[in-house]
N, C-alpha and C positions, 0 to 999 in steps of 0.2 A: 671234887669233880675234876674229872684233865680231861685231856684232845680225844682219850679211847672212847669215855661216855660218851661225848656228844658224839662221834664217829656211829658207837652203836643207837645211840636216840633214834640220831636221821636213817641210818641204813633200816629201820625199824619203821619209818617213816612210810607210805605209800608211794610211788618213785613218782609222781605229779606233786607232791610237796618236798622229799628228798631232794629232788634234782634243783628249787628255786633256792633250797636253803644251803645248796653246797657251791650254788653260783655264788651267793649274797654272802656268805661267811668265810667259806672257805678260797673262793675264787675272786673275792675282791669286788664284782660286780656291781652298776647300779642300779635299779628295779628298771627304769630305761632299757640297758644293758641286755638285762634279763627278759625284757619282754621281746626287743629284737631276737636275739640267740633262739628263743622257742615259739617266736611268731605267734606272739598272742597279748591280750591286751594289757596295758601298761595294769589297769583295777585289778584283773586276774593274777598280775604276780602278788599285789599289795596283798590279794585277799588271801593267795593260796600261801602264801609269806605268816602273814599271822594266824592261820588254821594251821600252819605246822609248827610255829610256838605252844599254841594252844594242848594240841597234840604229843608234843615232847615235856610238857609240865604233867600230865595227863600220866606220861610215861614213869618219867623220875618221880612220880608221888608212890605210883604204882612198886618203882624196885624198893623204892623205899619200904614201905609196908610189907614187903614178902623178905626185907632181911632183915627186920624185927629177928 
């Protein structure tokens, strides 16, 4: 796996979970951080944080299985 996959995971992402998980990884941010910048609550970044792990496991199991 390198920078392109997870690049395509998250752009694959819905842009309410894309957008927290490119602050948080890519942009260094901290869920604090994060909640100020999109003006929302500190829970909502945690939640929408691990609903887009959730989601990108989801994914990579998925490419997996079609390049069988």
């Amino acid at each position: 796996m390198d920078k392109e996959d997870i690049y395509q995971w998250v752009d694959s992402l819905p842009p309410k979970y894309s957008k927290v998980i490119m602050y948080f990884y890519f942009d260094d941010l901290s869920y604090n951080e994060i909640a100020t910048r999109l003006h929302i609550p500190l829970s909502t970044v945690k939640s929408r944080i691990h609903q887009a792990k959730t989601l990108m496991r989801k994914i990579h199991k998925q490419r997996m299985y079609t390049n069988l």
